[in-house]
N, C-alpha and C positions, 0 to 999 in steps of 0.2 A: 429480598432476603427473608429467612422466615420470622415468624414471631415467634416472640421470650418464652411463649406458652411451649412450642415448638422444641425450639433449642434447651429449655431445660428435658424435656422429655425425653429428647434425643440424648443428653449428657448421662439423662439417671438409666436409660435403657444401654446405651456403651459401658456403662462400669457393672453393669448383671452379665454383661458378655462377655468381660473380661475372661471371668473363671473360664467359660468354652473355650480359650485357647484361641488356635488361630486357626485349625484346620476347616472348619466352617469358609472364612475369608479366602482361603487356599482354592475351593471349590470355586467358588463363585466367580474371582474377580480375574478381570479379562485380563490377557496378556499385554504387554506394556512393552514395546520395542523402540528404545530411545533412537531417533534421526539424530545423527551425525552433524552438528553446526557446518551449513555451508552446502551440504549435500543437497541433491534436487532427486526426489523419488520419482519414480516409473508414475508416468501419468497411469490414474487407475478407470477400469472400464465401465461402462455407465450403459443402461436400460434407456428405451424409449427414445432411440435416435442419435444419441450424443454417442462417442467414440471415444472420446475420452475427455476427463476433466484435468486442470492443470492449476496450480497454487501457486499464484503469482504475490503472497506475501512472506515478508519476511517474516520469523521468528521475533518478537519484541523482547527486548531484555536490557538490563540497565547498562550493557555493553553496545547497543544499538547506537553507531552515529547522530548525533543531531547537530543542531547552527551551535556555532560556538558559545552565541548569546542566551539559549536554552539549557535546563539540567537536565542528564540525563532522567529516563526513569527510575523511579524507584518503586521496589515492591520488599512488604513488610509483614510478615506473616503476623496474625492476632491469634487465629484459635489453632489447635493442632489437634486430630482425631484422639492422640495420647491419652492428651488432658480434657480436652472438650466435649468431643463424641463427632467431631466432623470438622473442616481444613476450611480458610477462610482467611484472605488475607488484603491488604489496601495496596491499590495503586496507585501511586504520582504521576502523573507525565504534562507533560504538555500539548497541547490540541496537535501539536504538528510534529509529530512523532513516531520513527516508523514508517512502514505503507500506511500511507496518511491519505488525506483530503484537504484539499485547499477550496473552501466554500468563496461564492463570490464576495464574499461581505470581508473577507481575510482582505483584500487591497481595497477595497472599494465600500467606502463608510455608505451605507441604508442598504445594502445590498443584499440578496437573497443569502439567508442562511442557512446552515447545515439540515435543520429542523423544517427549509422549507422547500428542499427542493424536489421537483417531484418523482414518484419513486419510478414511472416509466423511464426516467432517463437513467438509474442503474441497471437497464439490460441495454446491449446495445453492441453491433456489430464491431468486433476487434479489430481496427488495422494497426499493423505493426511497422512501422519504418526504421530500418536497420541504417545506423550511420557506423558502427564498428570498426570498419576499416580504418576510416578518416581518424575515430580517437584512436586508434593505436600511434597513428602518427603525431598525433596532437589532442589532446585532451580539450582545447580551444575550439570545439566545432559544434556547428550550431547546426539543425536541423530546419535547411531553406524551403523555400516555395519548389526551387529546382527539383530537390529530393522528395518533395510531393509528388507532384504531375511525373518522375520516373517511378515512384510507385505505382502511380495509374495507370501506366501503361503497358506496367506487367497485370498490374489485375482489375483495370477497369478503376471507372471514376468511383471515387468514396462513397460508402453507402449514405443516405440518408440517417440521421440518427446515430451517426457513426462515435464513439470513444477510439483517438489517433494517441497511440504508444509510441516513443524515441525510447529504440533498441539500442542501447550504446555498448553493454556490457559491462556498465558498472555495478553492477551487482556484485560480483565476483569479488568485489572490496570492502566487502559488508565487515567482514571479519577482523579488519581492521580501519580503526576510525582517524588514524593520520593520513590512511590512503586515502579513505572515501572522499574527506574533506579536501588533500590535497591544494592545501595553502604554500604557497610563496610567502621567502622572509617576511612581506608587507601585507602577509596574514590574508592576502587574497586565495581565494580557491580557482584554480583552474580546472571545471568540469565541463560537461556539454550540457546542451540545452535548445530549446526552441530559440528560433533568433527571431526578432520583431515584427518582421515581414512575415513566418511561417503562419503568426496568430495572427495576423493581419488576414491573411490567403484563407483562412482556414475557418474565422467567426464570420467572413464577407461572402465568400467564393465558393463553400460549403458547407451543408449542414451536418452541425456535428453537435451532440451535448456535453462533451467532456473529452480533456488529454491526459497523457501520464508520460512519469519521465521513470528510468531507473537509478536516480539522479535524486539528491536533495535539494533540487531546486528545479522552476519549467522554466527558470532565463538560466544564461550563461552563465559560470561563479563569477566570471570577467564582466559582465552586461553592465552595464550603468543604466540607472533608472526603471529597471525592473519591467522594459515591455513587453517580453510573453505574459506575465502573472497580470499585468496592466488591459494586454489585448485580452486575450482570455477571461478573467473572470470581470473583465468592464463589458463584456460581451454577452453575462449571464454563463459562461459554464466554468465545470469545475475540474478542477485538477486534482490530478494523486501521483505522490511520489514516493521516492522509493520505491519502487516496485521491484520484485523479484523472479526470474526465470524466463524472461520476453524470449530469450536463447530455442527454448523447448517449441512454444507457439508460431503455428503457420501464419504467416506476413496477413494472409487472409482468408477469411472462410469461417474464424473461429466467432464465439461471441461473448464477451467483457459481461459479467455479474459483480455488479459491487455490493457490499454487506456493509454499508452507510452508515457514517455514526446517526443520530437523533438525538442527541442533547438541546433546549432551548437555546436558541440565538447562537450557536455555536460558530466561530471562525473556519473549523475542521475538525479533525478528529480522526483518531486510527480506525483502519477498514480490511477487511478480509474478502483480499480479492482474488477471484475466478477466473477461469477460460473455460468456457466446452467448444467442443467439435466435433 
């Protein structure tokens, strides 16, 4: 943030500019084209090999699903250009909010924190595993070893270094938070997720630094005992959920850029995540 020295500066230099009116501001300031909640824009073209990039985060806002036992976000405007001379406001949330990060220290007390994880493992080849089909029919489906090794064998064994996505298409529920959650009277949620064996297969049998789910959780809303979150980050890697648009992303070929929180000792924390290809 700036200093006082700054900001008062800034305030007494906005009220001389008053009197100029606004056509000054008219010239200058770029065009502002609001995205439509929910909508997925034209992946845009990219210089220097990439083909295109793709925004696999959701929009954050105090309307964003989270665990029942979390508050939403809150955001609380302080200064306003009117009065101030420039916009500025605080944010509440909680580490796990959002396209988030789940660090391995989130299940697993001593564990590597958000703060320490290193930064080559946010680039990393994208594979994308579609279970879609099955949640249409059931919202209860977990993403097996089976549905691994038939992704391999359309596009070869998992890269090294790999970040593995569960495409389920729950994204599509964002916009509303009784869907996403998707609780039974007994306040269960039934979503998808990685099943115990999948993180088993997956931290043992390949190497991978990180999974995501498009899901508010990497176990099942049904899983008892939490063993994807358990396998996984008792494995050293991390998760991100929520995630938005796996739909648009080629199953493989693409490669996952994560925009990592860094806070001290952090459990997670919200991330603004990528695809190129």
């Amino acid at each position: 943030m700036c200093a006082p020295a700054v900001i008062a500066a800034v305030r007494e230099e906005w009220s001389r500019r008053r009197f100029l009116g606004t056509l000054g501001a008219a010239t200058v300031a770029p065009a502002m084209v609001p995205i439509e909640a929910g909508s997925q824009p034209a992946p845009v073209r990219l210089p220097n090999g990439f083909r295109q990039i793709f925004d696999l985060t959701h929009t954050l806002s105090p309307k964003t699903p989270v665990v029942p036992s979390f508050k939403p976000m809150r955001y609380v405007p302080l200064f306003t250009i009117p009065k101030d001379g420039f916009q500025c406001g605080e944010i509440t949330l909680n580490e796990h909010t959002g396209t988030h990060m789940d660090a391995p220290v989130h299940f697993v007390d001593g564990a590597v924190t958000v703060d320490r994880i290193p930064v080559d493992h946010f680039f990393a080849p994208l594979v994308v595993i579609s279970i879609v089909d099955r949640v249409r029919k059931s919202p209860d489906t977990a993403v097996t070893p089976e549905d691994i090794q038939a992704w391999e064998r359309r596009h070869g064994r998992i890269p090294a270094g790999a970040f593995v996505a569960m495409h389920s298409g729950w994204d599509a529920r964002i916009g509303d938070g009784e869907s996403f959650l998707n609780r039974d009277v007994k306040g269960t949620s039934h979503t998808p997720g990685f099943s115990g064996d999948a993180a088993a297969f997956l931290t043992k049998e390949r190497d991978i630094v990180g999974v995501g789910v498009d899901t508010l959780s990497l176990d099942l809303g049904t899983s008892m005992g939490a063993p994807a979150h358990l396998g996984f980050l008792g494995a050293g890697k991390y998760g991100i959920e929520v995630i938005a648009n796996l739909s648009a992303v080629p199953p493989a070929g693409a490669t996952v850029i994560v925009g990592g929180p860094k806070h001290l000792a952090g459990t997670g924390g919200p991330v603004r995540l990528f695809a190129v290809a």
